[in-house]
N, C-alpha and C positions, 0 to 999 in steps of 0.2 A: 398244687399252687393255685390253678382257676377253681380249686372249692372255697380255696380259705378266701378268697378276693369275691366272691358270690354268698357266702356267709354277710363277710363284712358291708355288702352292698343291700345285701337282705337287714343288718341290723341297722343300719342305716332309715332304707324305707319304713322301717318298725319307730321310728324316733321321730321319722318326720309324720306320721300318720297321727302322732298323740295327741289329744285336746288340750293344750296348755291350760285352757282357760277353765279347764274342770279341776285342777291340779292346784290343792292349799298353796300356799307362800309357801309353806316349810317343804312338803314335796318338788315344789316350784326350782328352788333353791338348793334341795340336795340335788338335783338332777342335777341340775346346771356345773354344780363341783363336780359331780361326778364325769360329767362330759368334757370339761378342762382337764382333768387328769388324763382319759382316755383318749382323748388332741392329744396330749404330750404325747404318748405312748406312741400313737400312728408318726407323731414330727419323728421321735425317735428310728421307727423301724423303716421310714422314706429316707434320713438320712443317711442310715446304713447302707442300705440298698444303691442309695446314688454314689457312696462313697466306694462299694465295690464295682456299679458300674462304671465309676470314670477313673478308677486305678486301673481297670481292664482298656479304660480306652474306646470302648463297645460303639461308643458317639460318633466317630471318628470315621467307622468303616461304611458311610453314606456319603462323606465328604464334608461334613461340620466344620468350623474351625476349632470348634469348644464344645463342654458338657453344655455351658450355660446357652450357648448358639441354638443347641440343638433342644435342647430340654424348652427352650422361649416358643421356637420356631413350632412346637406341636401343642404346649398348652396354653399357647395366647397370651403368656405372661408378659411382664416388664424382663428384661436381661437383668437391669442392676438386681432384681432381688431373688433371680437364681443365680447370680456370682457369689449372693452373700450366702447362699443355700449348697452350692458347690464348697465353697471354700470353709463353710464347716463340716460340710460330711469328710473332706480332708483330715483336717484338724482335730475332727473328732476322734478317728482313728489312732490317736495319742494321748488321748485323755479320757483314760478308761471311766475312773467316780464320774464324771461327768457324764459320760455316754448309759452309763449304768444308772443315774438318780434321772437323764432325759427317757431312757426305757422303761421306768418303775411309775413314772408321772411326778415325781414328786419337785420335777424344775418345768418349763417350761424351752421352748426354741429358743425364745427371747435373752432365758436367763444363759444356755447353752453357746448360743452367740455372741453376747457379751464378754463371754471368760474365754473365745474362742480366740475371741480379737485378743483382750491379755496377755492369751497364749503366743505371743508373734516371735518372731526372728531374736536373738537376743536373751528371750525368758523365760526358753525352754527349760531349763533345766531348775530354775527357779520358781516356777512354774508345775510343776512335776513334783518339786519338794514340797508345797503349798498348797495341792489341788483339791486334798480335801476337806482343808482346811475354806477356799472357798466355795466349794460347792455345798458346804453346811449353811454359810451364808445365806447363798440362796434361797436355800430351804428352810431358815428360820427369818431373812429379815424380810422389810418390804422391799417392792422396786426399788424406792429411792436409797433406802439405807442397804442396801446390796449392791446398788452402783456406787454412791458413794465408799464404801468398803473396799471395793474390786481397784476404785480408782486411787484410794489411798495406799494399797499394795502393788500398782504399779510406779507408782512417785517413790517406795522404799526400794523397791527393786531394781529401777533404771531414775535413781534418781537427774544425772546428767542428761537424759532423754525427755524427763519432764522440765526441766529448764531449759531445753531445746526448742521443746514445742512449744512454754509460754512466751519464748519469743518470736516464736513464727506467728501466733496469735496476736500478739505486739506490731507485729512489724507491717502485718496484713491490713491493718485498721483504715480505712479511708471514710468518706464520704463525700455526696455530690449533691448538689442544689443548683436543680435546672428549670431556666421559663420554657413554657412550651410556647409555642404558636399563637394560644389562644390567653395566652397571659396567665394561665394558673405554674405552679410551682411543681416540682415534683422530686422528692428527697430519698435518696438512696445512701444507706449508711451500713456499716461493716464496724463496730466495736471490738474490744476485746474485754473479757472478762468483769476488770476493776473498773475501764471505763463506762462500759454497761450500764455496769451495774449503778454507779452513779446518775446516768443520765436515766436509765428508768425510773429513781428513787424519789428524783426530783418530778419528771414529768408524772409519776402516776399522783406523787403530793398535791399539786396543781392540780390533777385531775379530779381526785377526791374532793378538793374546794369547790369546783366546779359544778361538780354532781350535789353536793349541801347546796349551793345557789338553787340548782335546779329543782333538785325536789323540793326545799322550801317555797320556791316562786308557784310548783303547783299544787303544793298542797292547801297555799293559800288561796288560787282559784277553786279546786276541786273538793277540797279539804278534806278528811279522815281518809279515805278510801282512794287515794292516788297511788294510782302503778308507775311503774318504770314507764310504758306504751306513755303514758301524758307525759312526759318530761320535754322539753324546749330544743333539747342536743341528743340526735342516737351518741352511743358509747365513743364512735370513730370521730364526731364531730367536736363531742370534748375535748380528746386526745389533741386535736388538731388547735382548735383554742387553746389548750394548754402549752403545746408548743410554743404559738406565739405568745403564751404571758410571758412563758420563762425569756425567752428572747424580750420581751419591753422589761421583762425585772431584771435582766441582764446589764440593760441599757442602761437602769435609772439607776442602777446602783452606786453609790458612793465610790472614786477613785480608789482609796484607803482603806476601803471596808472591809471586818475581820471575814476572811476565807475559812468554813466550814473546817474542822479538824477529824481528820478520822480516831477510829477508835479501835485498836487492837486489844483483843482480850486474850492473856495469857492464861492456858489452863491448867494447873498445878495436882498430879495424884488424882486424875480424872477417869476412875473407872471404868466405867463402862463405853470406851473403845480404845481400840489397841492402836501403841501407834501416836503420830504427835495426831494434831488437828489445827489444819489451816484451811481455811474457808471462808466467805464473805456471809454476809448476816442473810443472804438469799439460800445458802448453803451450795452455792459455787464453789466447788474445789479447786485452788489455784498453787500454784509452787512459790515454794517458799520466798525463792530468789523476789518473785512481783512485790513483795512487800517492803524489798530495801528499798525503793525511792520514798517509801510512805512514811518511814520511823523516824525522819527527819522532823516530821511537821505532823503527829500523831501521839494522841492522849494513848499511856498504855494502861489498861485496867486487869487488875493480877485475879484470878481468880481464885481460891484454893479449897479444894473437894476435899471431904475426911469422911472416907465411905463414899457411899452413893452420893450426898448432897453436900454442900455447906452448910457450915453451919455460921447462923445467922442469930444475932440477939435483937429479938424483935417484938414486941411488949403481943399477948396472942390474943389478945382480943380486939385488936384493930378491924377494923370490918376492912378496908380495901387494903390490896398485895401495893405496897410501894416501895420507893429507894431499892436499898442491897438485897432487901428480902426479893421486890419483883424482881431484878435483875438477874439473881442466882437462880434463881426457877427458870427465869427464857433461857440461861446458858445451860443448865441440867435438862431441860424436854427440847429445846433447838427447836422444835415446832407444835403444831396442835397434836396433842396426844388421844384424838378420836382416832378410833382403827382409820388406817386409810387416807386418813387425811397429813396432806405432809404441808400444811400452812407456816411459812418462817416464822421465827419468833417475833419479829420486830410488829408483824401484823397482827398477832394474839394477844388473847386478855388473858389476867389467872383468873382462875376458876376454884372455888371451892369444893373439894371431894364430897365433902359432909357439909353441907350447905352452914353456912353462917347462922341462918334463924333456926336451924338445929342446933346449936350450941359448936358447928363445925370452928376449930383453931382457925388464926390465921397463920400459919407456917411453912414451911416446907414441904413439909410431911403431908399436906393436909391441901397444898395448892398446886395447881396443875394448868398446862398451857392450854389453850380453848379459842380457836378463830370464832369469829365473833357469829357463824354461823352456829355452828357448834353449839357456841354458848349459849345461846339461848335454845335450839333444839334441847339439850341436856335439862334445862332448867323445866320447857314444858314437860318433858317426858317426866319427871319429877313431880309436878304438880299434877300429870294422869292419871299416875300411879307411884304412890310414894313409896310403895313398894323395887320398885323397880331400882336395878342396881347397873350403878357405870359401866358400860362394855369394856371398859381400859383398864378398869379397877373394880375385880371382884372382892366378893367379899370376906374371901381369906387373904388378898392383896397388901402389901406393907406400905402401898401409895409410896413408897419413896422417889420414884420416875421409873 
């Protein structure tokens, strides 16, 4: 046991003695994967270990009150994140695919805790029918689309429990606006989901007008070559100004005036995920039930998928993605379709695969979602090397999303 632990302390010291800085990008880079797999493997074989120490008890016999007590008490940690650390070497112990894909490297703690918590009181045994069903998940999708996944199979499994809790999240919602002392304000707020979501939508809108004034006002002092560093407002002080627009555009507003409608999109023979799909255009997963106060006073738009895309009669040589054409693309990619990047749809451009001044369509087929960083990244890399092929869409790829 003290050889394998002086090995690993030896391979350790071996890792940190290396010159990074002599090491290509591509060397750089394989390390690095390879070192996140080999983390997994160590999470795996500590949480084993803590799970047969704190089934034994072993904590205990110093006078502990807890694994977590005693495990803080000697390595300086925080308690909350070895309660979370305890309570899946627990859990773990029950979910074998899981314990086995966290000791092969091919999940992470992360992804291992997430399905831990799924695993709760109630959905064991549903849970256990489905397990490896999500731990493939993890192993093919990203963070984001693996929690959203995890969390759309707990709203099927306990659906009554998800309508429980988006009303606890309802019901929690406050806020407070206090003067201090010295006459400044100070605003403490608690949302729930839809409402959030709304009031972020609006204050970042504002925001973004804000930030056009500002870099306008310096590019016309500084002109070409103005940074963000010259701009009139840091980011926080925008926000802050934006609040109060919206509060004076609140004010000026007309008694009578049409109230904003929302907009629910139904999705019809929508492949590529299992399951219904309810969620807010942030990709907020919410239950179903939130959405009955909304359909009273709410545009429905029907969506209907034939295969992977819809299909759309769209004349194809239009240069820009509009109407039903753009709309069907932001509901088929839901976000920026760069690796890694999980940008909403509402914030994204389309993008052409086969660029336009190639003769690229404008289609479907042929259009794809691109936050606007993105967007233009893609396009210089294009312009460096024309050679150079989309990281999202290889070149035996059918672009369909």
């Amino acid at each position: 046991m003290e050889c394998l632990v002086t090995h690993l302390r030896e391979a350790v010291d071996g890792l940190q003695s290396i010159d990074a800085d002599a090491l290509s990008d591509e060397d750089l880079s394989g390390l690095l994967m390879d070192l996140h797999t080999q983390s997994a493997r160590l999470d795996a074989a500590r949480v084993e270990l803590t799970g047969v120490w704190d089934a034994r008890r072993a904590w205990s016999t110093d006078g502990a009150k807890s694994a977590a007590a005693w495990l803080a008490h000697r390595t300086h940690q925080p308690r909350g994140a070895l309660n979370g650390e305890v309570r899946l070497a627990r859990r773990l112990r029950t979910m074998p695919a899981t314990a086995t894909a966290l000791a092969e490297g091919d999940i992470s703690a992360d992804h291992a805790d997430r399905l831990a918590r799924a695993n709760r009181p109630g959905l064991e045994a549903a849970f256990a029918r489905d397990e490896e069903m999500l731990v493939g998940y993890a192993t093919e999708l990203s963070w984001a689309d693996f929690a959203r996944a995890v969390a759309y199979w707990e709203q099927l499994a306990a659906p009554d429990d998800t309508e429980a809790d988006a009303q606890a999240q309802r019901d929690a919602r406050r806020a407070h606006c206090s003067q201090t002392l010295d006459g400044t304000w100070v605003l403490d707020a608690l949302l729930d989901p839809i409402g959030g979501a709304i009031f972020n939508e609006t204050l970042s809108g504002i925001e973004a007008e804000l930030f056009a004034a500002d870099w306008a006002a310096a590019k016309a002092h500084h002109g070409d070559d103005v940074t963000v560093d010259r701009l009139a407002r840091t980011p926080a002080q925008r926000r802050a100004d934006a609040l109060v627009e919206m509060a004076t555009r609140a004010r000026t507003a007309p008694d009578h005036g049409c109230r904003p409608r929302p907009l629910i999109t139904v999705l019809v023979d929508y492949p590529t995920l299992t399951g219904r799909v309810c969620e807010l255009a942030n990709g907020t997963i919410i239950a179903p039930g939130a959405l009955a106060g909304l359909l009273s006073e709410a545009d429905i738009e029907r969506i209907v998928f034939n295969g992977a895309s819809r299909v759309v009669d769209v004349g194809r040589r239009t240069r820009f993605f509009t109407g039903a054409l753009r709309r069907a693309i932001q509901v088929r990619d839901r976000h920026c379709t760069w690796p890694g990047c999980d940008t909403p749809a509402h914030r994204c451009e389309v993008d052409h695969i086969v660029p336009y001044t190639d003769g690229g369509d404008t289609t479907q087929d042929n259009g794809t979602l691109r936050c606007p960083y993105h967007h233009r990244h893609g396009h210089r890399r294009t312009r460096a090397d024309p050679t150079a092929q989309d990281p999202h869409h290889p070149p035996d790829d059918t672009a369909t999303g």
